[in-house]
C-alpha atoms as a printed R data frame, in Angstrom:
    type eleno elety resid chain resno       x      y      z
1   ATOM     1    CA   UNK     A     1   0.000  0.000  0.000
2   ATOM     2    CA   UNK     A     2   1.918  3.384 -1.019
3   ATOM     3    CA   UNK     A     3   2.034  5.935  1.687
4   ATOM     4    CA   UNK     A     4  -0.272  9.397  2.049
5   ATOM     5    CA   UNK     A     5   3.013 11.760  2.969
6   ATOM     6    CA   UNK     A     6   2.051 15.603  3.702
7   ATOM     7    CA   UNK     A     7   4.595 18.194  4.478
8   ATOM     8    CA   UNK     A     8   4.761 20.322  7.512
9   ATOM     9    CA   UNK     A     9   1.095 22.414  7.724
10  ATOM    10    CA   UNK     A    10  -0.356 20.810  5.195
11  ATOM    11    CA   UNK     A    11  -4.097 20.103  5.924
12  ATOM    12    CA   UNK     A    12  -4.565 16.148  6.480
13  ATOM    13    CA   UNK     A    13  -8.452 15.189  7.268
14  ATOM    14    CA   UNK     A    14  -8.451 12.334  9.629
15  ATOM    15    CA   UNK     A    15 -10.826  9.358  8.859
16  ATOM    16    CA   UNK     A    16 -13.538 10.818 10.927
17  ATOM    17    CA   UNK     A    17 -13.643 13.980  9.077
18  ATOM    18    CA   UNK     A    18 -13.246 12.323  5.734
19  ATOM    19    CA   UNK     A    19 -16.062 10.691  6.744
20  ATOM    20    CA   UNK     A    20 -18.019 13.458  7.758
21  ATOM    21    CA   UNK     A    21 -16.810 15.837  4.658
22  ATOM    22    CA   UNK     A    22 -15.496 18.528  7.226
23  ATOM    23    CA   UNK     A    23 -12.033 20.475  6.793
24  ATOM    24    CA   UNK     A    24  -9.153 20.071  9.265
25  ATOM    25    CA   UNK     A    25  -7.140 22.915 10.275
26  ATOM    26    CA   UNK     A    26  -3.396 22.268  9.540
27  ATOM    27    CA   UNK     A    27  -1.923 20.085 11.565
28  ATOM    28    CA   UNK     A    28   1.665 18.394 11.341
29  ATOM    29    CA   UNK     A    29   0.720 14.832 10.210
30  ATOM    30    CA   UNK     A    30   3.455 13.030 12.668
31  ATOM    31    CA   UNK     A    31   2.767 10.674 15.774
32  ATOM    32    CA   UNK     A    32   5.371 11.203 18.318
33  ATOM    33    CA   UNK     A    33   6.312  8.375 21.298
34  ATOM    34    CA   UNK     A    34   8.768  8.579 23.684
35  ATOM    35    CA   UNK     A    35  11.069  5.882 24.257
36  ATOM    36    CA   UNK     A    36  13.537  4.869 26.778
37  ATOM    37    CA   UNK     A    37  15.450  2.064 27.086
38  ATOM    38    CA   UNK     A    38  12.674 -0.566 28.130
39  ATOM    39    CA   UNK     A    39  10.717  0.160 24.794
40  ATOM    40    CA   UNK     A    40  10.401 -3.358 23.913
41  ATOM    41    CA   UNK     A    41   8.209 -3.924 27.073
42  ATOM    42    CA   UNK     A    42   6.565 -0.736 27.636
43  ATOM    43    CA   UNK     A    43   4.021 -1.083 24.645
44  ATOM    44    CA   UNK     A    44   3.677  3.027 23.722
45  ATOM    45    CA   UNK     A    45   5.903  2.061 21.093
46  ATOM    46    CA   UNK     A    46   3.519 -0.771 19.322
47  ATOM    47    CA   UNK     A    47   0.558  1.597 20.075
48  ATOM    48    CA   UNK     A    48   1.580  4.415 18.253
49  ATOM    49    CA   UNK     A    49   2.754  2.281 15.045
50  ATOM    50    CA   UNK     A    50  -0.764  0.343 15.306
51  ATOM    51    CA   UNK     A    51  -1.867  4.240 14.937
52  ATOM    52    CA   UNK     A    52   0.367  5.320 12.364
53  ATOM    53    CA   UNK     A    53  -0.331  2.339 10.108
54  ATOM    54    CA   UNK     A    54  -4.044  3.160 10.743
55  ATOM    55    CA   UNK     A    55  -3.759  6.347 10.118
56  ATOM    56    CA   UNK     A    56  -1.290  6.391  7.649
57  ATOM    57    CA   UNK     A    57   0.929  8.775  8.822
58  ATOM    58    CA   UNK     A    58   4.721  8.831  9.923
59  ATOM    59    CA   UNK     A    59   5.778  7.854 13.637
60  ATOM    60    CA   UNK     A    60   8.555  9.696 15.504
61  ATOM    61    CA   UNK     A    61   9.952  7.780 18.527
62  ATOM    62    CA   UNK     A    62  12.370 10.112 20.983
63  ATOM    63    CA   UNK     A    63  14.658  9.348 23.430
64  ATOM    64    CA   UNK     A    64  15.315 11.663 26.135
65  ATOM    65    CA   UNK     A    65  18.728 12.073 27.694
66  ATOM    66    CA   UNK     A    66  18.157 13.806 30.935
67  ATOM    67    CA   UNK     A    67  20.757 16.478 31.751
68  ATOM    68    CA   UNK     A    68  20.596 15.920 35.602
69  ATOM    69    CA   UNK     A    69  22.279 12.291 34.524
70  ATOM    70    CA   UNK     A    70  25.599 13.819 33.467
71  ATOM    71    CA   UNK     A    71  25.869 14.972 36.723
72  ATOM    72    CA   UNK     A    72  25.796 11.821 38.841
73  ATOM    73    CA   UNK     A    73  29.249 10.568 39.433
74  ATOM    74    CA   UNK     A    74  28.904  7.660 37.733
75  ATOM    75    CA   UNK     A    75  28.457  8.970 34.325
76  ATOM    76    CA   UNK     A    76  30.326  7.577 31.470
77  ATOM    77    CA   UNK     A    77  29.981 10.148 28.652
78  ATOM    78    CA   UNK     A    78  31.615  7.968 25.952
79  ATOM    79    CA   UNK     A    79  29.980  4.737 27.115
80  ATOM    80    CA   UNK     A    80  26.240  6.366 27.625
81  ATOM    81    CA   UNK     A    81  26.471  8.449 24.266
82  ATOM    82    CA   UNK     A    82  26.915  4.974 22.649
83  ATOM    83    CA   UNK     A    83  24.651  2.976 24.369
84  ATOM    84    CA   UNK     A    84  21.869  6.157 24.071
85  ATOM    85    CA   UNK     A    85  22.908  6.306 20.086
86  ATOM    86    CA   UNK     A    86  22.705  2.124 19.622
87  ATOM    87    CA   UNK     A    87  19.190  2.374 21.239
88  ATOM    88    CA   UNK     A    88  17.748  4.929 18.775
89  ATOM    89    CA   UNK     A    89  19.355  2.726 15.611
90  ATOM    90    CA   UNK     A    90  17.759 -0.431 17.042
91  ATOM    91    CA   UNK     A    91  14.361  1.665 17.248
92  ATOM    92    CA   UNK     A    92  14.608  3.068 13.993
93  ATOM    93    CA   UNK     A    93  15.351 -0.645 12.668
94  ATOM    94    CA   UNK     A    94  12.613 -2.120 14.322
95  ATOM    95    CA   UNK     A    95   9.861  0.207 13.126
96  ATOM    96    CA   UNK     A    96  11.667 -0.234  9.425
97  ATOM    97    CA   UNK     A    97  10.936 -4.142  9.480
98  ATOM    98    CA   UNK     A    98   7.312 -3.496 10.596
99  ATOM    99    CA   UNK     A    99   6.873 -2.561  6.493
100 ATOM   100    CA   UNK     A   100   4.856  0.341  5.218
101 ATOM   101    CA   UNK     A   101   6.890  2.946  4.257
102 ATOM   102    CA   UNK     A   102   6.217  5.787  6.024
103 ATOM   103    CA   UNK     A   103   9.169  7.723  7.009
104 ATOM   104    CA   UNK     A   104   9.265  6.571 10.468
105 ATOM   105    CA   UNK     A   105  11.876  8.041 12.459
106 ATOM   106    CA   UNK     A   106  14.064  7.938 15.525
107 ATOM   107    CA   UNK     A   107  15.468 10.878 17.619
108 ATOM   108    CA   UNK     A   108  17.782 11.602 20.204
109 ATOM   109    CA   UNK     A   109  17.162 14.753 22.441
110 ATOM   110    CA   UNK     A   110  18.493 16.295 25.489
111 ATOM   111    CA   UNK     A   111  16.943 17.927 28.362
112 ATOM   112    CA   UNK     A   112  13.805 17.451 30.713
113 ATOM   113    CA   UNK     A   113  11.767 14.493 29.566
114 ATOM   114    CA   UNK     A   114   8.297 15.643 29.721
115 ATOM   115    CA   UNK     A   115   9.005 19.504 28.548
116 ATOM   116    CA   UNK     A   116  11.288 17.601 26.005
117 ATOM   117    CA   UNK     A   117   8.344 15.421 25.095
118 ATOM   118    CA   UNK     A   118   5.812 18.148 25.139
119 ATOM   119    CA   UNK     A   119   7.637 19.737 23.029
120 ATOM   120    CA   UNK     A   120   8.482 17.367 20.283
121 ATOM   121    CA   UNK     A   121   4.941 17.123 19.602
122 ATOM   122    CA   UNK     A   122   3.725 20.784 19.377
123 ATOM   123    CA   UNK     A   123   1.614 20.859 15.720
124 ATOM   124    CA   UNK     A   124   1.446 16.815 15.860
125 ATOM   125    CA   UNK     A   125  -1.211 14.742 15.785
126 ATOM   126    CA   UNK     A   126  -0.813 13.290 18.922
127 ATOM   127    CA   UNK     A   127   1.707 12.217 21.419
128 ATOM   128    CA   UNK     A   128   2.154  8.657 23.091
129 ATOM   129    CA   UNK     A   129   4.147  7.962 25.878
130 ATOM   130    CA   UNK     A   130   4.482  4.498 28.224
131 ATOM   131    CA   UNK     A   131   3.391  3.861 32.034
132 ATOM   132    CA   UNK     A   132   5.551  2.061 34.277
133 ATOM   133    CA   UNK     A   133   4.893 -0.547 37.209
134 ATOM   134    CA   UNK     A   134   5.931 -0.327 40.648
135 ATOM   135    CA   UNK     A   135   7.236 -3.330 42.126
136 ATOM   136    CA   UNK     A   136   4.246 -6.138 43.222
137 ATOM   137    CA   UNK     A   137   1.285 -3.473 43.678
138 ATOM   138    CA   UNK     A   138  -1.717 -4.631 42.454
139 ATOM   139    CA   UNK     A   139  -2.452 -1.763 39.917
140 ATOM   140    CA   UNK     A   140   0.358  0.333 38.488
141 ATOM   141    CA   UNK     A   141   0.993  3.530 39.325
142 ATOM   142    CA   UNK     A   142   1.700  6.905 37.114
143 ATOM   143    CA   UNK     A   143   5.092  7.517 36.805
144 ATOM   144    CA   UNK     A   144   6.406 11.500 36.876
145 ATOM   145    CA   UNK     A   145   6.890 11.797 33.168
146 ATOM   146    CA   UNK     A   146   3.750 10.544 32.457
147 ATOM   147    CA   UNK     A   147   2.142 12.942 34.243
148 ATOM   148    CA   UNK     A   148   4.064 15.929 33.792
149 ATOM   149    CA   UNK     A   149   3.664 15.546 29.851
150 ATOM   150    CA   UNK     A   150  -0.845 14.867 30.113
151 ATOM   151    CA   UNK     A   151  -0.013 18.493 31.653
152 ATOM   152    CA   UNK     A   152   1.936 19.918 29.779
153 ATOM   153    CA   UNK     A   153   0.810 18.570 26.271
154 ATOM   154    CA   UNK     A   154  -0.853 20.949 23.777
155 ATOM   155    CA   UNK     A   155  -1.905 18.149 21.758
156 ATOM   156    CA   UNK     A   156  -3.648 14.392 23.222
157 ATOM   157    CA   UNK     A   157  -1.388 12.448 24.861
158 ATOM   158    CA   UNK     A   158  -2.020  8.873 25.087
159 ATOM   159    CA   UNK     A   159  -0.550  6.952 28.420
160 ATOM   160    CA   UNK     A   160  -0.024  3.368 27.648
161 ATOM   161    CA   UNK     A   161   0.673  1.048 30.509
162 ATOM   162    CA   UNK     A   162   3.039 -0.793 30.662
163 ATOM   163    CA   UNK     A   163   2.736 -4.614 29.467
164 ATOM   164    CA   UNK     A   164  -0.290 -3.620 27.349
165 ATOM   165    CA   UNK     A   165  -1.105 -5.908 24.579
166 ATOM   166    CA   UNK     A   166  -4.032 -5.314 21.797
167 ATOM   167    CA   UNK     A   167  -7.597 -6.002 22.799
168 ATOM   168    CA   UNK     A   168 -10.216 -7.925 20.778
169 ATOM   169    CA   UNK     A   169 -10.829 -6.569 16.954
170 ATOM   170    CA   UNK     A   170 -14.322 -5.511 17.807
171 ATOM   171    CA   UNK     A   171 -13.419 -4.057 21.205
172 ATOM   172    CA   UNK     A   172 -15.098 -0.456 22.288
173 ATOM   173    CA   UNK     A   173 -13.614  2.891 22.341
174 ATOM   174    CA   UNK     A   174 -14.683  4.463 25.900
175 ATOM   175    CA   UNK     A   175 -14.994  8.422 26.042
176 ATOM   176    CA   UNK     A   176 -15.824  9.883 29.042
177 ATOM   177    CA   UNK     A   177 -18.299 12.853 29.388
178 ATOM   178    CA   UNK     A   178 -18.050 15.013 32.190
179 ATOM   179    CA   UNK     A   179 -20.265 18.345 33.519
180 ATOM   180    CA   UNK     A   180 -18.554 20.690 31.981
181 ATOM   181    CA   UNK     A   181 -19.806 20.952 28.150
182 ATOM   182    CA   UNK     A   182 -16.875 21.340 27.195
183 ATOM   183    CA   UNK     A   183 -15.589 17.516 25.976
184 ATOM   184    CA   UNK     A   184 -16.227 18.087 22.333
185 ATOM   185    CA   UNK     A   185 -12.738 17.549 21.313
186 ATOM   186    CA   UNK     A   186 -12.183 14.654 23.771
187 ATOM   187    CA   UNK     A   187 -15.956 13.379 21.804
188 ATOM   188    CA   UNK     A   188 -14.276 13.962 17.959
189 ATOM   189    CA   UNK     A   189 -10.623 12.296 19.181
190 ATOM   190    CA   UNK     A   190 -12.783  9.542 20.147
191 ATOM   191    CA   UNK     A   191 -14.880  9.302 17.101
192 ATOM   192    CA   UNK     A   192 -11.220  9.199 15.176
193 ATOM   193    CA   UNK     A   193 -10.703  6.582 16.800
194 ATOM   194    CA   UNK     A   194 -13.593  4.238 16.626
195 ATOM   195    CA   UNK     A   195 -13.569  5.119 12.770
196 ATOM   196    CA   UNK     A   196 -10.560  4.138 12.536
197 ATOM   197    CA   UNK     A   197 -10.479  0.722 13.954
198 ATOM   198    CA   UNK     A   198 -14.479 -0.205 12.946
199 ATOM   199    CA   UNK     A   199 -15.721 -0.437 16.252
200 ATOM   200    CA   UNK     A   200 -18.600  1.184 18.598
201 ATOM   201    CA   UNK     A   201 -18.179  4.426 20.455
202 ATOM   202    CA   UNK     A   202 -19.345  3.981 24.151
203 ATOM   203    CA   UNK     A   203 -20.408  7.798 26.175
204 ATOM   204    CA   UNK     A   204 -20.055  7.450 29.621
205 ATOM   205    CA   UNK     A   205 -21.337  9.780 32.083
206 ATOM   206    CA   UNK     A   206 -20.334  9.238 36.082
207 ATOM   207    CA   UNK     A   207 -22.486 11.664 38.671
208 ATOM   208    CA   UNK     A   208 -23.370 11.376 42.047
209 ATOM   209    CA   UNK     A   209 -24.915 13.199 44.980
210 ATOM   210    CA   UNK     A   210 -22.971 15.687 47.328
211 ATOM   211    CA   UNK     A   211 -21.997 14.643 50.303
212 ATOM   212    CA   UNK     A   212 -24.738 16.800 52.347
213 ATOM   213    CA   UNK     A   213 -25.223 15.847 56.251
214 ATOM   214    CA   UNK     A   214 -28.938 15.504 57.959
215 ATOM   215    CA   UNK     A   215 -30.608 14.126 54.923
216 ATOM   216    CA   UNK     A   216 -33.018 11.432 55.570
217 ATOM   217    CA   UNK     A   217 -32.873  8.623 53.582
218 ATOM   218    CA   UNK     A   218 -36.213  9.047 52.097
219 ATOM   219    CA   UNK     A   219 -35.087 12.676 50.895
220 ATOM   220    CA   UNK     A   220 -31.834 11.090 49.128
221 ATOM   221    CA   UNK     A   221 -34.401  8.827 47.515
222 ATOM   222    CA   UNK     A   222 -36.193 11.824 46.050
223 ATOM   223    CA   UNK     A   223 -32.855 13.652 45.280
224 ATOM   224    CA   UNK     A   224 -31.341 10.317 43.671
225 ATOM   225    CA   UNK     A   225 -34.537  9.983 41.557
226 ATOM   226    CA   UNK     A   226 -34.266 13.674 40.173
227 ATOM   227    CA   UNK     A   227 -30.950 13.668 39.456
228 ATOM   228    CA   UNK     A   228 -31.144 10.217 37.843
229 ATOM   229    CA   UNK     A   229 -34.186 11.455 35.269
230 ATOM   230    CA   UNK     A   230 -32.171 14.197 34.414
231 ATOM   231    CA   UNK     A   231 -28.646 13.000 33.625
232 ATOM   232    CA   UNK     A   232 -30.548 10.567 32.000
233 ATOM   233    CA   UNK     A   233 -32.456 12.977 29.678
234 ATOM   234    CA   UNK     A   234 -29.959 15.142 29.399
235 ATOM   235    CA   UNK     A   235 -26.831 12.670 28.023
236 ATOM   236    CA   UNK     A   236 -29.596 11.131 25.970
237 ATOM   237    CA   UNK     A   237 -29.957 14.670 23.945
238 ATOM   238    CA   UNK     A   238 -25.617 14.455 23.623
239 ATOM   239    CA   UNK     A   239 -25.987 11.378 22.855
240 ATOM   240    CA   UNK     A   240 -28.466 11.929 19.835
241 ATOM   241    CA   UNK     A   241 -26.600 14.990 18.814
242 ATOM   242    CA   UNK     A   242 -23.283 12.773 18.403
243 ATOM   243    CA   UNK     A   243 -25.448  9.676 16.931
244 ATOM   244    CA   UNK     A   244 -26.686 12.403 14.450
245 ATOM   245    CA   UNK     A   245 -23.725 14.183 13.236
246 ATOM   246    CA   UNK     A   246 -21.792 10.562 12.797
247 ATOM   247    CA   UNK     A   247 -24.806  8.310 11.685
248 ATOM   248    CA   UNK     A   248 -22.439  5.688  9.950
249 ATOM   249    CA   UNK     A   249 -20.928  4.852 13.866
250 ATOM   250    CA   UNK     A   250 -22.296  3.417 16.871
251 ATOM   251    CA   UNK     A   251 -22.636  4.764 20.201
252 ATOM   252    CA   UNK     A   252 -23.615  3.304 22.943
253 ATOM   253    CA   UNK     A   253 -24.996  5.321 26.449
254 ATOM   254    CA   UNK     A   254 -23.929  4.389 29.900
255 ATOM   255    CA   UNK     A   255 -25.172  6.791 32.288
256 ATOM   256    CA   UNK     A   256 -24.499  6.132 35.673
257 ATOM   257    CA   UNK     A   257 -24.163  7.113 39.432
258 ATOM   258    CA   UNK     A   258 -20.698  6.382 41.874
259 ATOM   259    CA   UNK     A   259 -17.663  7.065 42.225
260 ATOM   260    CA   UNK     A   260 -15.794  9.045 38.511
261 ATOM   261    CA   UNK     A   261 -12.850  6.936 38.613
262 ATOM   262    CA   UNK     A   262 -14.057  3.627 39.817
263 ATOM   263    CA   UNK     A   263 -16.963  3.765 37.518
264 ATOM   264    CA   UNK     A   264 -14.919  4.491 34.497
265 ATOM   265    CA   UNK     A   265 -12.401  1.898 35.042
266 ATOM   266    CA   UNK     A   266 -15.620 -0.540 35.922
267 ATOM   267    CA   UNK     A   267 -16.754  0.178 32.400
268 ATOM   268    CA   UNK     A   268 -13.745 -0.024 30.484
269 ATOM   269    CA   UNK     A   269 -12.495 -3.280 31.985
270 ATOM   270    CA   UNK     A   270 -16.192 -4.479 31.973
271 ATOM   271    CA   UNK     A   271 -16.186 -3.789 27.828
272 ATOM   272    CA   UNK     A   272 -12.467 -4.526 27.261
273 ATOM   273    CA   UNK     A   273 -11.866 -0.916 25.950
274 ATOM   274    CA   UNK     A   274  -9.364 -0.286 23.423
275 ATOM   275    CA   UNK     A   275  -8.761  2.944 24.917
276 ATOM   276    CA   UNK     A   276 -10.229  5.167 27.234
277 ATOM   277    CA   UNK     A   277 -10.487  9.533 26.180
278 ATOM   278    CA   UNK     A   278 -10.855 11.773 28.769
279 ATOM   279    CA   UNK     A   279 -11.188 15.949 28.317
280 ATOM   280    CA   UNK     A   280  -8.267 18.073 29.647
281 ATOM   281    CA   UNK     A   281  -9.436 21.431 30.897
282 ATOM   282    CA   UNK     A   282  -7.780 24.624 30.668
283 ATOM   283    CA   UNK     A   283  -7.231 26.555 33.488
284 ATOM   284    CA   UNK     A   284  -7.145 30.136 33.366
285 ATOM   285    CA   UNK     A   285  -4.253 32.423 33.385
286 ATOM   286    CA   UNK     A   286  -2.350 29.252 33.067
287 ATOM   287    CA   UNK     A   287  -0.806 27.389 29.970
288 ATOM   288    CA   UNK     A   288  -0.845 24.398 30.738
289 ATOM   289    CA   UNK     A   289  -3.803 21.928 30.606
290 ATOM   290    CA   UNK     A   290  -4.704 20.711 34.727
291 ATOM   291    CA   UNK     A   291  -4.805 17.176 35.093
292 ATOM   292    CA   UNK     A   292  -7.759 16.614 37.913
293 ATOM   293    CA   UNK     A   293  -8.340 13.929 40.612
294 ATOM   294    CA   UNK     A   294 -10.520 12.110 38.124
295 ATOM   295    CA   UNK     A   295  -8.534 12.190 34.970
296 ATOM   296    CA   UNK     A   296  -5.433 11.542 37.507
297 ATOM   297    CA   UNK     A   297  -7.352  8.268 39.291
298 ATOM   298    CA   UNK     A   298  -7.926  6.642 36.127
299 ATOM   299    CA   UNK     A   299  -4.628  7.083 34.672
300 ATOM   300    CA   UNK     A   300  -3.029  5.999 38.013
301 ATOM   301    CA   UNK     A   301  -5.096  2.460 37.819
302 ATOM   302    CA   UNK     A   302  -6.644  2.331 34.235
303 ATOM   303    CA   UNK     A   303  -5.223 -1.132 32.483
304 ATOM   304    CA   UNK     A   304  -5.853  0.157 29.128
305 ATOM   305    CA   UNK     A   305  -4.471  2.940 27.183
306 ATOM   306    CA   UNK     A   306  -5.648  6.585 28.122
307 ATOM   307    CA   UNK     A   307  -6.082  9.499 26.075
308 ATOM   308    CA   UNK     A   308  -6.125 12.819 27.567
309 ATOM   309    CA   UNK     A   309  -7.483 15.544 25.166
310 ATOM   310    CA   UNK     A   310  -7.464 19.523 25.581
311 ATOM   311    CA   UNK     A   311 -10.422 21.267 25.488
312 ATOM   312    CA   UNK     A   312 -11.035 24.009 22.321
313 ATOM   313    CA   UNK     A   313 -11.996 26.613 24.885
């Protein structure tokens, strides 16, 4: 299959769009992952090339050098400038053999990981980077990097933990929706995505009551029931509007009550999501895009990859 190369800026719709006739503003068609020396294992890597290759676009792997290491005593400048320069070629090699040419390429940078990261993907599609495990706990936990770049990305970053191995052909994409209104372009990343790989689109909205003392339990029965019918009607209009503007895809509703992070990682594990998309929200006066408790929970525990997307606003 020949390649679909674009140059820097030039306007590349993704298969959502093409789908839907609408224009994309001009975006650098590149996937960037980082990498570090336990790439074989960490899975980002074989994400982001299942993306490219369904995308059709390039994949650019990096490798950070951190400049705090040069200062530890034990640093071997000749030795570690080899072995950093040996683990970019072997990279680069291994994404050659995959086939499809796409220009794939392999980088070697210096500085702070995550601003490095961040970075490297300004204008790019999207950025992927790995989650480590700690020791014998039972769910793995978010390493600094991780972190640091879903909050300092521009662009969606997508954590992948580490060991993570492709789901089921027909598995779901999961997207959750939160109370702000503002998820649309966490909504459309997801849509991308479940185009992409032929599979249904699952919206999941997580409320639940405030924690308000002296109610009587028949009064939280009332309150439950209210808030119920209307998170109900109300995700079923977003719902329609989505199911409307992308008839040829499926969506599925969950709406449900308890806790944001245990009920999103209920759902994905109890669907076998391909990937879960949450919304990043812009705080302001600052720069950066927040990560909250919820979007921080279910990256912390999720077993599947996670996509966090900035708002528009």
């Amino acid at each position: 299959m020949s390649s679909t190369m674009s140059s820097p800026g030039t306007v590349v719709p993704t298969p959502a769009q093409r789908e839907s006739g609408q224009a994309t503003m001009p975006v650098r068609p590149v996937i960037q992952v980082g990498i570090d020396k336990a790439w074989r294992e960490a899975g980002a890597l074989t994400w982001a090339l299942q993306e490219s290759l369904l995308r059709r676009e390039p994949l650019h792997a990096v490798h950070v050098v951190e400049e705090d290491s040069k200062r530890t005593r034990y640093y071997e400048p000749v030795a570690t400038a080899q072995g950093e320069a040996e683990l970019v070629d072997d990279v680069r090699e291994w994404m050659k053999l995959q086939g499809e040419d796409l220009d794939h390429e392999a980088v070697l940078v210096e500085g702070s990981p995550a601003v490095a990261l961040a970075t490297a993907a300004e204008g790019s599609r999207m950025l992927v980077v790995g989650r480590r495990g700690m020791g014998t706990f039972k769910r793995l936990l978010l390493g600094s990097t991780s972190e640091a770049v879903s909050n300092l990305g521009q662009e969606p970053v997508v954590v992948v933990p580490v060991g993570w191995t492709a789901p089921e052909n027909h598995a779901p994409v999961v997207v959750a929706l939160d109370d702000s209104n503002d998820d649309e372009a966490a909504v459309e990343f997801a849509v991308e995505l479940a185009v992409e790989r032929n599979v249904p689109l699952w919206l999941v909205h997580v409320w639940d009551l405030p924690a308000v003392y002296g109610w009587n339990p028949a009064m939280v029965m009332t309150v439950e029931s209210d808030w119920t019918a209307t998170a109900d009607l109300h995700y079923a209009a977003v719902a329609k509007h989505w199911r409307h503007k992308y008839p040829e895809l499926e969506f599925q509703l969950d709406v449900r009550r308890g806790h944001p992070v245990e009920s999103l990682l209920d759902v994905t594990e109890a669907v076998q999501a391909q990937i879960l998309v949450l919304g990043g929200h812009h705080r302001r006066h600052l720069s950066v895009v927040l990560l909250g408790s919820v979007s921080r929970g279910v990256l912390q525990h999720a077993t599947c990859p996670v996509a966090i997307v900035p708002s528009r606003s």
